[in-house]
C-alpha positions as a Python dict, from the first residue, in 0.01 Angstrom:
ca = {
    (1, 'X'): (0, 0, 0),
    (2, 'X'): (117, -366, 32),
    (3, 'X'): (-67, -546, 306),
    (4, 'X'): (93, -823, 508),
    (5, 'X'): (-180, -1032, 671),
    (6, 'X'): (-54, -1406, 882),
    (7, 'X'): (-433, -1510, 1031),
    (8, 'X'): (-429, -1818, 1179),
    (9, 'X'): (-828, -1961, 1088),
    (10, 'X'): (-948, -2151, 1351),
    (11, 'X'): (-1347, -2055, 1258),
    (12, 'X'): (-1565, -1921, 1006),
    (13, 'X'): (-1574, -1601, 1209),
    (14, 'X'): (-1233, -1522, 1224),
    (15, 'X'): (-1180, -1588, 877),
    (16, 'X'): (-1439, -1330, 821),
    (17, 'X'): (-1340, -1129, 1087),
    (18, 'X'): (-1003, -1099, 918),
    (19, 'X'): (-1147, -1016, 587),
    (20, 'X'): (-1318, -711, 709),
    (21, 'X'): (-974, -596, 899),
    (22, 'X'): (-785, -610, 573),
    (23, 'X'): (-1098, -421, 380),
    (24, 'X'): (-1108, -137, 660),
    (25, 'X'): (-712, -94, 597),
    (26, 'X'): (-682, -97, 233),
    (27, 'X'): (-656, 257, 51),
    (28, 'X'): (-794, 402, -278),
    (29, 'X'): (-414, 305, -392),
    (30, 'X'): (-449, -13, -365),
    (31, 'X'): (-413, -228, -692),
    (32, 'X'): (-817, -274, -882),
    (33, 'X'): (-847, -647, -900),
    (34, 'X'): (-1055, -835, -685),
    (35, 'X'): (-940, -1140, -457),
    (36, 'X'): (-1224, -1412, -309),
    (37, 'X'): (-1008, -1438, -2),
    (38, 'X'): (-819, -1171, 60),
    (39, 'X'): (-732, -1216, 407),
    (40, 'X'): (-535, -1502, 215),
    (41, 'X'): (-361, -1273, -38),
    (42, 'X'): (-25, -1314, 136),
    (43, 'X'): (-8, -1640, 215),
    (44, 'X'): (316, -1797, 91),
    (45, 'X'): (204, -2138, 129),
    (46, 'X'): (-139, -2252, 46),
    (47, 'X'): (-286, -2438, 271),
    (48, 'X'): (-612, -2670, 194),
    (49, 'X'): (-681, -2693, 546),
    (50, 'X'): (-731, -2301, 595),
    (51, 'X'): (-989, -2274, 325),
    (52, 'X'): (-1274, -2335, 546),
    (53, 'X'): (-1574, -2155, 229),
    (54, 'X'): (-1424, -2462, 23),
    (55, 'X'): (-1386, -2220, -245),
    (56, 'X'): (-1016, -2093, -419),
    (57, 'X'): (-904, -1802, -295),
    (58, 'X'): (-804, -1715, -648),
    (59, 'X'): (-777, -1402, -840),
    (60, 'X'): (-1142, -1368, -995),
    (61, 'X'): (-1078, -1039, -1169),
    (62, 'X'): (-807, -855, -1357),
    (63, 'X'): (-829, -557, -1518),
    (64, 'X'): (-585, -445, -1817),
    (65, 'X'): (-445, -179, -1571),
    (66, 'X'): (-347, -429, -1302),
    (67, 'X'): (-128, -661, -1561),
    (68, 'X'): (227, -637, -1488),
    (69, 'X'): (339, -874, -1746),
    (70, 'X'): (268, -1154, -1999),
    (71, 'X'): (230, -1536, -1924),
    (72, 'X'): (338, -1735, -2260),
    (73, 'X'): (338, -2075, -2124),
    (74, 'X'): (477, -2389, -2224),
    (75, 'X'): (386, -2693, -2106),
    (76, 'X'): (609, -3020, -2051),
    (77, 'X'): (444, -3355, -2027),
    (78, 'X'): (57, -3354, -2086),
    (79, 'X'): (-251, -3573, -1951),
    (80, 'X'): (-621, -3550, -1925),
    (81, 'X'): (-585, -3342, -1608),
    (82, 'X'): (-436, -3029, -1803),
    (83, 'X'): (-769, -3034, -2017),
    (84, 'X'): (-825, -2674, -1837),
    (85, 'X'): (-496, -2569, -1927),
    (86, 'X'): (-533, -2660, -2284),
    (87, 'X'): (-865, -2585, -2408),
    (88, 'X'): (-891, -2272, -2162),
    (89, 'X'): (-987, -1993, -2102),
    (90, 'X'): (-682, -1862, -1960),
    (91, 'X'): (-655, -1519, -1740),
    (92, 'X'): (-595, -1212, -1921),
    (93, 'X'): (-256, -1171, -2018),
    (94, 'X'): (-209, -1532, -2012),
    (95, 'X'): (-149, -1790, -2341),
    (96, 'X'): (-16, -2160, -2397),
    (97, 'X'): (239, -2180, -2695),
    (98, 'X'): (270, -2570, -2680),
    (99, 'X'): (244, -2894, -2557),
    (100, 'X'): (554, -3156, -2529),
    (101, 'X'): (758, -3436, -2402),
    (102, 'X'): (1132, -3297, -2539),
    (103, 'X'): (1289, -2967, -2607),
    (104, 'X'): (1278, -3020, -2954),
    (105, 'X'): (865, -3115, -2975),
    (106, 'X'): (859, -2802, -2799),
    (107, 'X'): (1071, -2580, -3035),
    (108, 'X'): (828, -2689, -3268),
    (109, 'X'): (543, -2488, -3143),
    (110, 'X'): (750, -2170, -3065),
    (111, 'X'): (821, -1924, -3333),
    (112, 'X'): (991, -1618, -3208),
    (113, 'X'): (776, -1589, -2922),
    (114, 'X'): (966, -1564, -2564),
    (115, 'X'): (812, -1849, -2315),
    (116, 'X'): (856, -1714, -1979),
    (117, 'X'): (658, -1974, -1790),
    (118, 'X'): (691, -2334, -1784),
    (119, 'X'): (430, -2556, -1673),
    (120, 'X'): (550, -2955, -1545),
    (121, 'X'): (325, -3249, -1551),
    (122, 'X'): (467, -3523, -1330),
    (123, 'X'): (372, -3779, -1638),
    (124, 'X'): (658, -3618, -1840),
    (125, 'X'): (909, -3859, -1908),
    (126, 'X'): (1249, -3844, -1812),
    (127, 'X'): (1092, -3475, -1661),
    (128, 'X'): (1481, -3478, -1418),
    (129, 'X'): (1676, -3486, -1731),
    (130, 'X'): (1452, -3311, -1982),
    (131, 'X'): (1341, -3016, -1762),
    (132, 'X'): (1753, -2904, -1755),
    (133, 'X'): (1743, -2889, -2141),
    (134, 'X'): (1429, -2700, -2188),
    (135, 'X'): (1609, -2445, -1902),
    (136, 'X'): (1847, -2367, -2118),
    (137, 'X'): (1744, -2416, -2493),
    (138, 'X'): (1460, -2161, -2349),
    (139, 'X'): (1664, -1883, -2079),
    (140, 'X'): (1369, -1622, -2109),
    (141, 'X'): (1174, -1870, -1886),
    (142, 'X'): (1107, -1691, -1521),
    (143, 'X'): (882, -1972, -1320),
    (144, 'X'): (837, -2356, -1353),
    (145, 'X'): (544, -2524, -1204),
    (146, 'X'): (553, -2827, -1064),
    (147, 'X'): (190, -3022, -1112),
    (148, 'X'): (333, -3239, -749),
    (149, 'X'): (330, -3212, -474),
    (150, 'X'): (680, -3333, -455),
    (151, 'X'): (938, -3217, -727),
    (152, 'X'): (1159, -3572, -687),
    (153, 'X'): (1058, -3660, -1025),
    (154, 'X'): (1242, -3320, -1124),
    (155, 'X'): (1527, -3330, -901),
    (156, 'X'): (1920, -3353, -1090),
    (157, 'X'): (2220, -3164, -1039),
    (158, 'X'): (2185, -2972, -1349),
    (159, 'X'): (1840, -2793, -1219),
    (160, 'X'): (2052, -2702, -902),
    (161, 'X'): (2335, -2529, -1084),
    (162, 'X'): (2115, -2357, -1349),
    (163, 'X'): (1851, -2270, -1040),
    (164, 'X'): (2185, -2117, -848),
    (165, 'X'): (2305, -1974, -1148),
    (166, 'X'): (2006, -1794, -1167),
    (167, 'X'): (1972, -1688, -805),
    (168, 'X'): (2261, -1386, -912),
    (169, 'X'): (2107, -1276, -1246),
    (170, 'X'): (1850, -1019, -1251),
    (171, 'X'): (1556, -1259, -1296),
    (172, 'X'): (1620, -1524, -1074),
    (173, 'X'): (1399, -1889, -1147),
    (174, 'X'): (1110, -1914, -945),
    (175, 'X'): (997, -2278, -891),
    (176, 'X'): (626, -2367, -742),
    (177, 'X'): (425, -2683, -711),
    (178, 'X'): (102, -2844, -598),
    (179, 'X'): (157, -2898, -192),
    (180, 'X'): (-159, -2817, -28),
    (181, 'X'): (-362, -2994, -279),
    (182, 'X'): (-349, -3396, -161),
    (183, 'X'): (-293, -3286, 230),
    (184, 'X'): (-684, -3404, 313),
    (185, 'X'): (-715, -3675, 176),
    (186, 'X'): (-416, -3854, 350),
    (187, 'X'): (-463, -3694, 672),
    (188, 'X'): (-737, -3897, 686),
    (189, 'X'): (-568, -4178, 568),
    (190, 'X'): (-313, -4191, 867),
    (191, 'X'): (-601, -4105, 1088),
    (192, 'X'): (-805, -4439, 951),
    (193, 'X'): (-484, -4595, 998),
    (194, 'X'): (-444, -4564, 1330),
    (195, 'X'): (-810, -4676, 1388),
    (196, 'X'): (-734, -4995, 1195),
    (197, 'X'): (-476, -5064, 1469),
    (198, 'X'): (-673, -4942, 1771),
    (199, 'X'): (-931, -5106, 1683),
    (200, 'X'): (-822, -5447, 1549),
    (201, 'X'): (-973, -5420, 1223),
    (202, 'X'): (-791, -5756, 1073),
    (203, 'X'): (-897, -5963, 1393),
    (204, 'X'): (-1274, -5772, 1360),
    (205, 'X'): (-1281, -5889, 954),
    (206, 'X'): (-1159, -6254, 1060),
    (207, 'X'): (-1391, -6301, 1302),
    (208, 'X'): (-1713, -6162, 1056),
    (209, 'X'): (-1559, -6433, 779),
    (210, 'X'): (-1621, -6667, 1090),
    (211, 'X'): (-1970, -6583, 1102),
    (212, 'X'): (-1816, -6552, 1515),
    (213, 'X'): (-1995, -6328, 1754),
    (214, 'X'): (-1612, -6256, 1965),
    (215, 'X'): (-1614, -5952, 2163),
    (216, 'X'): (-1250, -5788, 2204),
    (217, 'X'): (-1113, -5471, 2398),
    (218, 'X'): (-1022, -5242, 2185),
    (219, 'X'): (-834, -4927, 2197),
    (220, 'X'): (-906, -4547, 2221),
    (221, 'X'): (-687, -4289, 2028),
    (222, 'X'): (-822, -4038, 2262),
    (223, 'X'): (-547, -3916, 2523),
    (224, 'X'): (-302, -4143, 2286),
    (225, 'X'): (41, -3954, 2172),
    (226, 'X'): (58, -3881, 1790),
    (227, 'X'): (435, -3806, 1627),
    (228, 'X'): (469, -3629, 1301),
    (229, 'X'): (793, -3590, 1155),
    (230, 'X'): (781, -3414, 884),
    (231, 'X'): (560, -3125, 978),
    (232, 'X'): (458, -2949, 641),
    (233, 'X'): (98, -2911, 497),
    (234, 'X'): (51, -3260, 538),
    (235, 'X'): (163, -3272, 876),
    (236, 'X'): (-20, -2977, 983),
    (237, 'X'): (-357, -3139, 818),
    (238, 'X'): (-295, -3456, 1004),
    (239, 'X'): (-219, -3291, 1350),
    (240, 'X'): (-574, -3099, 1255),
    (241, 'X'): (-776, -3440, 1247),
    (242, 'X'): (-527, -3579, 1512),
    (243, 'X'): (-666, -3310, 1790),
    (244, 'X'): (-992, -3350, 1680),
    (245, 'X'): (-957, -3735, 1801),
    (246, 'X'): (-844, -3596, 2155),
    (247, 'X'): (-457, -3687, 2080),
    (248, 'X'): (-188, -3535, 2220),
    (249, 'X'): (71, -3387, 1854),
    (250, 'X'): (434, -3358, 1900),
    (251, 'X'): (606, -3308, 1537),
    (252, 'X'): (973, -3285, 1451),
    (253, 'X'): (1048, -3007, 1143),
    (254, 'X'): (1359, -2823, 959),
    (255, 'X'): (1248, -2473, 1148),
    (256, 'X'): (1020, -2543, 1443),
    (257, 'X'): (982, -2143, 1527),
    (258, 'X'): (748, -2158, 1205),
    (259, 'X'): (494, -2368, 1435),
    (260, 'X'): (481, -2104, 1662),
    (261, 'X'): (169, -2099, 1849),
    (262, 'X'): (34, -2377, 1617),
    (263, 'X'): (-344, -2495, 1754),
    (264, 'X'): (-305, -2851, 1635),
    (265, 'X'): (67, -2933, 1774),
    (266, 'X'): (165, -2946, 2157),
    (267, 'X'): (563, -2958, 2092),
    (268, 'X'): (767, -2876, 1779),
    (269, 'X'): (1128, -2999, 1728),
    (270, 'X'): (1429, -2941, 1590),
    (271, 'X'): (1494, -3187, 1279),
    (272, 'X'): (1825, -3382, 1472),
    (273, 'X'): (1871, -3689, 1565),
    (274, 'X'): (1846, -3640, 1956),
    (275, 'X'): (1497, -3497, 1853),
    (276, 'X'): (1413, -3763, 1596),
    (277, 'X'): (1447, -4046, 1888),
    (278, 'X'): (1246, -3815, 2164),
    (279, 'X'): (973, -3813, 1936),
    (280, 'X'): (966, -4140, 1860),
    (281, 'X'): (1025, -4267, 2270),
    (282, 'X'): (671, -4080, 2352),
    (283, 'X'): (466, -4138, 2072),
    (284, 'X'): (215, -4401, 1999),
    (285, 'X'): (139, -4352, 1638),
    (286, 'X'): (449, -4209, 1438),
    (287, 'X'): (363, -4026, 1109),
    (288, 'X'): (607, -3965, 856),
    (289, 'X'): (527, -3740, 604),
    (290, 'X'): (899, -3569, 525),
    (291, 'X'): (1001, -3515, 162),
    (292, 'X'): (1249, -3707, -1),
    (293, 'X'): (1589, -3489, 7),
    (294, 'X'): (1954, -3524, 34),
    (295, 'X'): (1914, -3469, 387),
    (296, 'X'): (1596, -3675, 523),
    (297, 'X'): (1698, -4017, 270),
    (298, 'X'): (1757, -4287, 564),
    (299, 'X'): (1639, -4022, 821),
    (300, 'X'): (1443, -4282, 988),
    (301, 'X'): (1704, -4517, 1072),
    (302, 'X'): (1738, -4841, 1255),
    (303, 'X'): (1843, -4671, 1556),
    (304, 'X'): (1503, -4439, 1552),
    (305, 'X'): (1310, -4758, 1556),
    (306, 'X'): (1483, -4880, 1816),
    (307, 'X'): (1382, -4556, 2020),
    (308, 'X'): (1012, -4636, 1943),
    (309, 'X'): (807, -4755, 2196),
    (310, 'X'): (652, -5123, 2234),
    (311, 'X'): (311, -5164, 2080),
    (312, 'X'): (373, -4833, 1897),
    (313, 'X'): (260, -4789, 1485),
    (314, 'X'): (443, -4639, 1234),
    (315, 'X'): (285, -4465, 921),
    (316, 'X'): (443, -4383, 625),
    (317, 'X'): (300, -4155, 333),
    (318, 'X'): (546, -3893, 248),
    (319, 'X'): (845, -4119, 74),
    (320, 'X'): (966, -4430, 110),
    (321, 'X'): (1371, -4312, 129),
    (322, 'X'): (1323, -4155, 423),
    (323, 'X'): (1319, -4459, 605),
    (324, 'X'): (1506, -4751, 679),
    (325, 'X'): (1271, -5027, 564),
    (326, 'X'): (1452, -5370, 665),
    (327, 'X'): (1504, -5194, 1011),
    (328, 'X'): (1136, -5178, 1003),
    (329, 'X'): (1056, -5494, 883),
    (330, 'X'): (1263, -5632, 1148),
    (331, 'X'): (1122, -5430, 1403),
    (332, 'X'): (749, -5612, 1311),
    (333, 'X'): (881, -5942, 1270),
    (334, 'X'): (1022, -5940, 1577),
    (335, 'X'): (693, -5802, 1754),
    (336, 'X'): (832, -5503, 1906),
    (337, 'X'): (566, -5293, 1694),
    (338, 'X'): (212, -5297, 1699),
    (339, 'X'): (191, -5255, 1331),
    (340, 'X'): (277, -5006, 1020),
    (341, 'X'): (63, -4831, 762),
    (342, 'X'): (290, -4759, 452),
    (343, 'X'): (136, -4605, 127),
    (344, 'X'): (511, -4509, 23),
    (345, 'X'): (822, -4754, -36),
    (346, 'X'): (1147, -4731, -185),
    (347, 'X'): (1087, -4932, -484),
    (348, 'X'): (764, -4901, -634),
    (349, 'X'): (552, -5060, -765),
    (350, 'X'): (634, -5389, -526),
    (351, 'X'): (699, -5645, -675),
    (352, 'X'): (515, -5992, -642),
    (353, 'X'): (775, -6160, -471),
    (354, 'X'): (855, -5797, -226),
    (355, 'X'): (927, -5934, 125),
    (356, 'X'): (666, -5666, 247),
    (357, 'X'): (360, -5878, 85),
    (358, 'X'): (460, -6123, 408),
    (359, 'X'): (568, -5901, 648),
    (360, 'X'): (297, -5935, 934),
    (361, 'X'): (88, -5659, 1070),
    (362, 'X'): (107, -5404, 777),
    (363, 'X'): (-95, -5212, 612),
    (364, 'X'): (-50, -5170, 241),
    (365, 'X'): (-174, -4926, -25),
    (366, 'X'): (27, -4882, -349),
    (367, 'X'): (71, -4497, -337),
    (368, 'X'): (-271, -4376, -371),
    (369, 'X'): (-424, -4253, -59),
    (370, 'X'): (-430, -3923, -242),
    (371, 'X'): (-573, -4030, -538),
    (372, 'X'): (-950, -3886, -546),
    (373, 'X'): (-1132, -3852, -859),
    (374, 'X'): (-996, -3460, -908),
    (375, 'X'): (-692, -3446, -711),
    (376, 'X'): (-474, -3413, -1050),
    (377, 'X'): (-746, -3161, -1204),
    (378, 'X'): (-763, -2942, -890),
    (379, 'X'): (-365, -2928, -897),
    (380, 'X'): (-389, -2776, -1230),
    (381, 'X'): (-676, -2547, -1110),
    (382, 'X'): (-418, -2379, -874),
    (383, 'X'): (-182, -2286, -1094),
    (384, 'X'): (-437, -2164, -1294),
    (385, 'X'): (-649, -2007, -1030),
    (386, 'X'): (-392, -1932, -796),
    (387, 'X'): (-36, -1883, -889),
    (388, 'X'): (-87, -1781, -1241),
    (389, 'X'): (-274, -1518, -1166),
    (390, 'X'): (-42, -1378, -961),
    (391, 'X'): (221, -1420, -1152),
    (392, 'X'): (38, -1181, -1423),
    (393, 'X'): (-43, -914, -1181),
    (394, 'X'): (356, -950, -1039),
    (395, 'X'): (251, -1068, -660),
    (396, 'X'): (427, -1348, -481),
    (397, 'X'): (372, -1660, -613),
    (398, 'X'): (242, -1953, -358),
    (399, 'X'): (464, -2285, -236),
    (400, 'X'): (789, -2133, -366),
    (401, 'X'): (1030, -2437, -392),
    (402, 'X'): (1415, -2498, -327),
    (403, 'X'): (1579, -2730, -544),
    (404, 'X'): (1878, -2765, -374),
    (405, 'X'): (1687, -2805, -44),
    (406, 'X'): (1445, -3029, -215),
    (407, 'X'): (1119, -2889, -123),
}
């Protein structure tokens, strides 16, 4: 019996709640390995925000009887944050044949042993036109896992063909990544962002330099209007910390009837233009956090800004392409915008002599508001804990990925 479980975890007691619903259901046929969470089992998107113990809601058991197949892994690129994938253990069922940068480095550690799962570190180099090549010097792989939460660095014409190719053979290629994993860390980024700007944190530093005792009026975020576009797992998490603030979420995505009844998010819409410039007319702080595709690349164009409203902020931590960044800059030069937050641009790293150094009233961080201390080793965690797993036991594998959409 394969249960189908969508909970939507606003407590601790509904999580558990929802736990013993799925226990009181499940038969004697059921398959004998044990999940943590298995109100979670189905989930085909894993989302950091929903995993209110703090623990993985991994696989912590398999038996022999419950393996449906094989993982003989390869790995492509290679960095201190695989350690766990390297020195192991791995699950049952589950073994690394080798470690490198090219097909051929690879061949080298593959006798006549099959790979069937391929395993991408976004410090591979040249990953968009090596991964192809691997593809196809290696056709018995089934899954590639992306260590990103983005797969840009992977993204060619050549995965899309051999992907589509695929999509009509009897084993079609499953690609996964990381998403989920770095959602926390810049929700609170945009939300500290926001402060900096309500607040007046530059004026607030000046005046402490000054040694100057200057009382200002500041700003609430309470009751203020916050615009996501871009509503994924980092969009959701934001919208989480953005209600907890007292601020009113509207959020622009591909497929707004999968924010159905979403707690955190008063209005979903459609991903158009006509949409794009609502959203941006009735917000006050505008977070982007849209992937970098074919179709969002300029999405935020001068017009949009021109829909924003005076005094407004715009923050920008999902990829620089998707927005037009003179049209911005001339938006804050001109003082129609209260300020912008960007952690993403189109050319990175800036250089020295970047315009955006001098650009007044912006927030910069170089790409790193979700770098903790274990973001990179917990992304390797999941596919160990997580996906791999299921893989081996033949359920669904989480944050399935569309090449030719682009996330």
């Amino acid at each position: 019996m394969r249960l189908t479980v969508f909970v939507m975890h606003k407590t601790r007691q509904s999580l558990r709640a929802a736990q013993r619903r799925l226990q009181s259901t499940t038969t004697a046929t059921a398959p004998s390995y044990t999940w943590a969470d298995p109100a979670r089992r189905h989930y085909k998107f894993w989302n950091r925000e929903t995993d209110v113990t703090g623990q993985y809601s991994y696989l912590i058991e398999i038996s022999p009887e419950s393996l449906q197949r094989e993982a003989r892994i390869l790995a492509l690129g290679s960095d201190e944050a695989d350690a766990a994938l390297h020195q192991g253990p791995l699950p049952l069922g589950a073994s690394l044949l080798g470690v490198g940068n090219t097909v051929e480095e690879l061949q080298q550690n593959v006798d006549k042993t099959s790979p069937n799962v391929l395993f991408v570190s976004p410090n591979c180099p040249h990953a968009a036109n090596v991964l192809p090549q691997v593809l196809q010097a290696f056709p018995s792989i089934e899954w590639v896992h992306c260590r990103s939460a983005g797969i840009d660095f992977i993204e060619s014409e050549e995965l899309v063909q051999l992907y589509t190719q695929r999509l009509q053979s009897s084993k079609p290629l499953q690609i996964t990544n990381a998403k989920g994993q770095f959602s926390s860390s810049l929700a609170e980024y945009a939300l500290m962002a926001c402060a900096y700007f309500a607040k007046n944190l530059p004026l607030l530093l000046e005046k402490q330099q000054q040694r100057s005792w200057h009382k200002y009026n500041v700003e609430e975020l309470r009751h203020k209007t916050m615009g996501i576009v871009g509503y994924g797992d980092i969009g959701r998490a934001v919208a989480k910390l953005a209600t907890v603030y007292g601020m009113r979420v509207v959020a622009l995505r591909r497929h707004p009837f999968l924010s159905r009844d979403d707690p955190y998010c008063n209005v979903v819409y459609g991903r158009d233009q006509e949409s794009l410039h609502q959203l941006m007319r009735e917000s006050d702080y505008i977070v982007c956090s849209a992937p970098s595709t074919v179709e969002t690349r300029g999405m935020v164009s001068a017009e949009a800004f021109q829909h924003m409203k005076p005094n407004a902020v715009f923050i920008n931590l999902g990829r620089g392409p998707v927005i037009d960044e003179t049209a911005l800059q001339k938006a804050l030069q001109a003082g129609r915008l209260k300020g912008a937050a960007l952690d993403v641009f189109v050319e990175e790293p800036l250089s020295t002599d970047s315009p955006w150094w001098d650009t007044p009233h912006v927030l910069i961080s170089p790409h790193n508001m979700d770098q903790t201390a274990t973001f990179m080793h917990e992304a390797t965690e999941f596919f160990l804990r997580e996906n791999l797993p299921r893989f081996l036991c033949g359920e669904d594998l989480l944050n399935p990925v569309d090449p030719v959409l682009g996330y």
